[in-house]
C-alpha positions as a LaTeX table, in Angstrom:
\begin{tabular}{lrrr}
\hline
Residue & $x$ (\AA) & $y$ (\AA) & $z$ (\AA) \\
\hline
Unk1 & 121.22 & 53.07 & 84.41 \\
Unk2 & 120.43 & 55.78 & 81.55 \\
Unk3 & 117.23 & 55.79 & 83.18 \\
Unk4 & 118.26 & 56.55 & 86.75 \\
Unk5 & 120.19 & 59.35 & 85.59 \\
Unk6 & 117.34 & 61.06 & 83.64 \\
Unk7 & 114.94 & 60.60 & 86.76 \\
Unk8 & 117.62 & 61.89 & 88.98 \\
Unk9 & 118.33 & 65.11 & 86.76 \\
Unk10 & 114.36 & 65.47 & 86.52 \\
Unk11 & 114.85 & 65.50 & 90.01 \\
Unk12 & 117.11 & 68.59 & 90.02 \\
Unk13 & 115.12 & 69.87 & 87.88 \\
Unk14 & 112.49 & 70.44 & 89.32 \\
Unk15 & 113.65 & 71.06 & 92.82 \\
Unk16 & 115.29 & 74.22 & 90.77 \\
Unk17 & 112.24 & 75.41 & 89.93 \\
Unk18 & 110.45 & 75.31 & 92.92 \\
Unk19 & 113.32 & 76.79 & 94.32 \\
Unk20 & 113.35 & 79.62 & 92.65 \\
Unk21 & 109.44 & 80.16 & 92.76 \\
Unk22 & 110.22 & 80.70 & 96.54 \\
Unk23 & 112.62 & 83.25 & 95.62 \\
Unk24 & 110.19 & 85.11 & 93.94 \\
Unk25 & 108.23 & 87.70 & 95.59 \\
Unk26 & 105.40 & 88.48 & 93.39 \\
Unk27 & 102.38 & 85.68 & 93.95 \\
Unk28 & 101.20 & 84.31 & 90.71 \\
Unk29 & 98.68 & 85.20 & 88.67 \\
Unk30 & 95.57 & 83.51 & 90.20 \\
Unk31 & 96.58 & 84.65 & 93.60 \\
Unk32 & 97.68 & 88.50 & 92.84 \\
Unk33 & 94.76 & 90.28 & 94.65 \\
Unk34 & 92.55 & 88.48 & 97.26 \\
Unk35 & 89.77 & 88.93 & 98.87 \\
Unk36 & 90.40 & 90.61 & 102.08 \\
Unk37 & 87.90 & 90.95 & 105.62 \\
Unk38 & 87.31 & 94.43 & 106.81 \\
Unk39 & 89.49 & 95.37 & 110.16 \\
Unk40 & 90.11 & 99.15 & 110.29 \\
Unk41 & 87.19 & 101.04 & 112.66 \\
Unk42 & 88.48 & 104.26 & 111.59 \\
Unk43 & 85.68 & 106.57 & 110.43 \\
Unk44 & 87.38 & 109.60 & 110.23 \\
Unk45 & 87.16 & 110.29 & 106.44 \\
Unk46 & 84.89 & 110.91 & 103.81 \\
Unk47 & 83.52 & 109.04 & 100.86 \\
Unk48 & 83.19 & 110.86 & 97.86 \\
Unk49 & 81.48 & 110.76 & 94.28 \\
Unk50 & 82.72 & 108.79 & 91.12 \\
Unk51 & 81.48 & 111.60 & 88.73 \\
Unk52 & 80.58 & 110.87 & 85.37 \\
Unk53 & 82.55 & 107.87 & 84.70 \\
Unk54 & 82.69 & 108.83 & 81.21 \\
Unk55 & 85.91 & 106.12 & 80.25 \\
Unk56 & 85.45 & 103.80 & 83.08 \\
Unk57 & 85.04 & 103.10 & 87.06 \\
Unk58 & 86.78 & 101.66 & 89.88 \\
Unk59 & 85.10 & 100.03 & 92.66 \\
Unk60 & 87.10 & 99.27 & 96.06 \\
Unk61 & 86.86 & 99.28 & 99.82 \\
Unk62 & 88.83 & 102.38 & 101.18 \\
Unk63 & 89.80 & 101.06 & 104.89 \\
Unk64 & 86.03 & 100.19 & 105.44 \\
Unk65 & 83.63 & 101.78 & 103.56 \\
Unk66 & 82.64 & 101.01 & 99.86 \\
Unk67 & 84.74 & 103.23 & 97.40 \\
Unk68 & 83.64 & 104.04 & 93.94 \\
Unk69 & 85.67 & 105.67 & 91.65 \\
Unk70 & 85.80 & 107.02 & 87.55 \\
Unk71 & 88.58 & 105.38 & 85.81 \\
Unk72 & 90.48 & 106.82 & 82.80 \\
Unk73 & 93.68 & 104.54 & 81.07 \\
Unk74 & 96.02 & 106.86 & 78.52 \\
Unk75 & 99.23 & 106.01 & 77.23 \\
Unk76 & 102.04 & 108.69 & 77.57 \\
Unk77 & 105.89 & 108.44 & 77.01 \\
Unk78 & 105.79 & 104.82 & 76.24 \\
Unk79 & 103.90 & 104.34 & 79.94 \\
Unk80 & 100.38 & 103.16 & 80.43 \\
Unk81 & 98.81 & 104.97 & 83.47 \\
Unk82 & 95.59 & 104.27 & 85.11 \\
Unk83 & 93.82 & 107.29 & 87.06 \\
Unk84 & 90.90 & 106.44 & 89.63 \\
Unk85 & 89.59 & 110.10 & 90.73 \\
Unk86 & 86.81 & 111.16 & 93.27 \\
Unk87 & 84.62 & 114.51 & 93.25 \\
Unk88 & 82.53 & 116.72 & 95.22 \\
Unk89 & 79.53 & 118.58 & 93.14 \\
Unk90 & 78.84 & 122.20 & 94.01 \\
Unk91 & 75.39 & 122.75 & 94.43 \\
Unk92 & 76.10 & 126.24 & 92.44 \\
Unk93 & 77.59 & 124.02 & 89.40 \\
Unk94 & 76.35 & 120.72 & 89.80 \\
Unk95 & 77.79 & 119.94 & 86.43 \\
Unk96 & 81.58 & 120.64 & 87.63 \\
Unk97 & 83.36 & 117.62 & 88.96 \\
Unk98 & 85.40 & 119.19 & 92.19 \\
Unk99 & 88.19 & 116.59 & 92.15 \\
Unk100 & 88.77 & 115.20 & 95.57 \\
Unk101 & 91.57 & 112.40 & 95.52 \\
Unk102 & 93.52 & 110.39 & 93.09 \\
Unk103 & 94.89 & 106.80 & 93.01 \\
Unk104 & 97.26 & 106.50 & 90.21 \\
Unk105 & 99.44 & 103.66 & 88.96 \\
Unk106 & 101.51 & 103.95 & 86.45 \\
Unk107 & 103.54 & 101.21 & 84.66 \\
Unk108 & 105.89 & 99.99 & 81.63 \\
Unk109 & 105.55 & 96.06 & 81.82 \\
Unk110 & 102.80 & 94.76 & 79.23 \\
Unk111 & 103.38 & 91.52 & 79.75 \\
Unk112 & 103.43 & 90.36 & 83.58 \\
Unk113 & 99.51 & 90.03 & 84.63 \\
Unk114 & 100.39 & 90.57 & 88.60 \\
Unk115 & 102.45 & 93.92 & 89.32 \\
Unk116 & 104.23 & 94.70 & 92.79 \\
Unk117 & 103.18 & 98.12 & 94.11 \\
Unk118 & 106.02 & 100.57 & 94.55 \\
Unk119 & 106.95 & 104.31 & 95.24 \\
Unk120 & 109.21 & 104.31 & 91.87 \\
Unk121 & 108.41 & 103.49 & 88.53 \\
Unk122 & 110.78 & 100.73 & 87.49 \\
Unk123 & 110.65 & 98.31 & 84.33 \\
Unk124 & 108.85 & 95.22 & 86.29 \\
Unk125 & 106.70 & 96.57 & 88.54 \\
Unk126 & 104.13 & 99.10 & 88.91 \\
Unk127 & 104.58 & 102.67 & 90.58 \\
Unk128 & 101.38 & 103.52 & 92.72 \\
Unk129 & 100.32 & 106.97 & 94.21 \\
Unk130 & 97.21 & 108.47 & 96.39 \\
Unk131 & 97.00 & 112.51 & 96.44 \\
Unk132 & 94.14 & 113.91 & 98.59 \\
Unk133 & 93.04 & 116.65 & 96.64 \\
Unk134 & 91.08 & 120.31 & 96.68 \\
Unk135 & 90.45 & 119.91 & 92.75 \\
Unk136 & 93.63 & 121.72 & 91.39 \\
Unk137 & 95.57 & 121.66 & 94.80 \\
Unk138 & 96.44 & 118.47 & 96.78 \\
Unk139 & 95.84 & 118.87 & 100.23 \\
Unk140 & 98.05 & 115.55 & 101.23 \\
Unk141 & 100.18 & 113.16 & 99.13 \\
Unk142 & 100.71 & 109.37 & 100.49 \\
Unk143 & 103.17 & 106.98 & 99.57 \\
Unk144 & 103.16 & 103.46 & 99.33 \\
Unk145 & 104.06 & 101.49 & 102.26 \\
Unk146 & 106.78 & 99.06 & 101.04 \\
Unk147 & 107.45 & 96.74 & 104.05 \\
Unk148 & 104.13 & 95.45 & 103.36 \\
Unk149 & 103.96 & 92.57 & 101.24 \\
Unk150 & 100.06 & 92.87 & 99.81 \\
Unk151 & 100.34 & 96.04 & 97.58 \\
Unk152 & 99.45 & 94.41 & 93.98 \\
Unk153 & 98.06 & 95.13 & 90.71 \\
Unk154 & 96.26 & 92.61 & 89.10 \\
Unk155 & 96.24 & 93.03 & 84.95 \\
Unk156 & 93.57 & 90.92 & 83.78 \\
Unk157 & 92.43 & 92.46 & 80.29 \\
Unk158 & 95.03 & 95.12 & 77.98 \\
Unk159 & 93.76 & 95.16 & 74.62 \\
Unk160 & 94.96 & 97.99 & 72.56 \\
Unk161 & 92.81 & 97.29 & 69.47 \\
Unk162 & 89.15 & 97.77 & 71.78 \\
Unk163 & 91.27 & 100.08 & 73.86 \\
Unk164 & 89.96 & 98.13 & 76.82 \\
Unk165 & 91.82 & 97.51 & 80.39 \\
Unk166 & 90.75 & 95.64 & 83.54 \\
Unk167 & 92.23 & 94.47 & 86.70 \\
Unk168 & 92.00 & 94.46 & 90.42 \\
Unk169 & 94.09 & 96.20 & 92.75 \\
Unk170 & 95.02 & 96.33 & 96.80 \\
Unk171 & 97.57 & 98.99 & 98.63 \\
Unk172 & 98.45 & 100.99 & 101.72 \\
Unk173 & 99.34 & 104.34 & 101.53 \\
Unk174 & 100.73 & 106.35 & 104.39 \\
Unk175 & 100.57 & 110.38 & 104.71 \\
Unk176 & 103.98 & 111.72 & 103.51 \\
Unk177 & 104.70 & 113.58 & 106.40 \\
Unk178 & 107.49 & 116.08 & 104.23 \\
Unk179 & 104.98 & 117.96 & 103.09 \\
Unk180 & 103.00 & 120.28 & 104.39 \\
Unk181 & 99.24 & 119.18 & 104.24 \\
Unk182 & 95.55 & 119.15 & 105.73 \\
Unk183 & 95.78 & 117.39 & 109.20 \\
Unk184 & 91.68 & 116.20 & 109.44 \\
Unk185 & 93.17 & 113.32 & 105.79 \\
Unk186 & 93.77 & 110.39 & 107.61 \\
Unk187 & 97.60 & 108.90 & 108.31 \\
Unk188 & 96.94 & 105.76 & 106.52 \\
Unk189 & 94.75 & 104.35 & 103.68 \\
Unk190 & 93.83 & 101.41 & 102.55 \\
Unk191 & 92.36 & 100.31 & 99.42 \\
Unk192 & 91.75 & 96.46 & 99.24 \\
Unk193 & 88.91 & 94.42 & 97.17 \\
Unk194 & 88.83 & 96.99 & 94.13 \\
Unk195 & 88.75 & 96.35 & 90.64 \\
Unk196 & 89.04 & 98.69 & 87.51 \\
Unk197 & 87.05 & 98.56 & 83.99 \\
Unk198 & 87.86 & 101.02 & 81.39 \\
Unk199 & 89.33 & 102.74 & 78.17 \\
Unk200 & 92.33 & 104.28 & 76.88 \\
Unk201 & 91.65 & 107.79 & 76.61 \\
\hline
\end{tabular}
């Protein structure tokens, strides 16, 4: 009888568990950031440079086209932010980086390895952004398209004694159409496949 009774509440137990795993919107760890197939036939926008790469790079697809990026981690008001930034080299200067877009993400949770993607920073997830940029001055800013459930950060490696950070990453941004901006950036963006390797600044 004791017996029955411990198999039964094993029972609950686990059907608990599983329950609330269902609940939970963020895919585990081994599943945060898949591989994806290339769909989008737009080829209305450019691929730029990832500069010097002096702290790190990023490598993605952006919508269908092979993205590389430089990649810079610094820590600032108790929030660890990851830039990935683009450039265009003047032939004049060919040793000033001309900054042309930014994917940021910025988050607070060192301890969860597989981040949601949001417009807002919060304590559990991770607050992502894309700025098209003319080095100082962004052309277009995007936000993150929240009714789409495949906008993750993947943290696989935050060690603050090498000062080394590494992860993978997929989101959709959409052109926020509040502000005034340069109509020839594309409405949508999608960066899916990419990974980071870098240092804290």
């Amino acid at each position: 009888m004791i017996h029955s009774k411990v198999y039964i509440s094993v029972l609950i137990l686990a059907s608990l568990i599983l329950s609330c795993h269902e609940d939970n919107p963020n895919p585990s760890h081994s599943e945060c950031v898949v591989n994806e197939s290339i769909s989008s036939t737009d080829s209305s926008f450019y691929i730029y440079e990832s500069g010097k790469e002096e702290y790190g790079y990023a490598t993605a697809i952006k919508l269908n086209k092979p993205w590389r990026a430089s990649a810079t981690v610094y820590i600032y008001n108790g929030a660890i932010w990851i830039d990935l930034l683009t450039f265009y080299f003047l032939k004049d200067d060919p040793d000033y980086e001309y900054e042309t877009e930014i994917v940021e993400f910025k988050f607070l949770n060192t301890t969860g390895s597989c981040l949601r993607l949001i417009n807002d920073s919060d304590s559990l997830n991770c607050r992502a952004g894309y700025d098209a940029l003319d080095d100082d001055v962004v052309q277009n800013n995007y936000d993150v398209i929240d009714s789409l459930n495949n906008n993750f950060i993947q943290i696989d490696t935050l060690n603050f004694e090498s000062g080394r950070v590494a992860g993978k990453f997929m989101c959709s941004f959409k052109k926020n159409q509040s502000r005034f901006g340069k109509p020839y950036n594309p409405e949508f963006i999608r960066f899916f496949n990419g990974e980071f390797h870098c240092k804290i600044k």
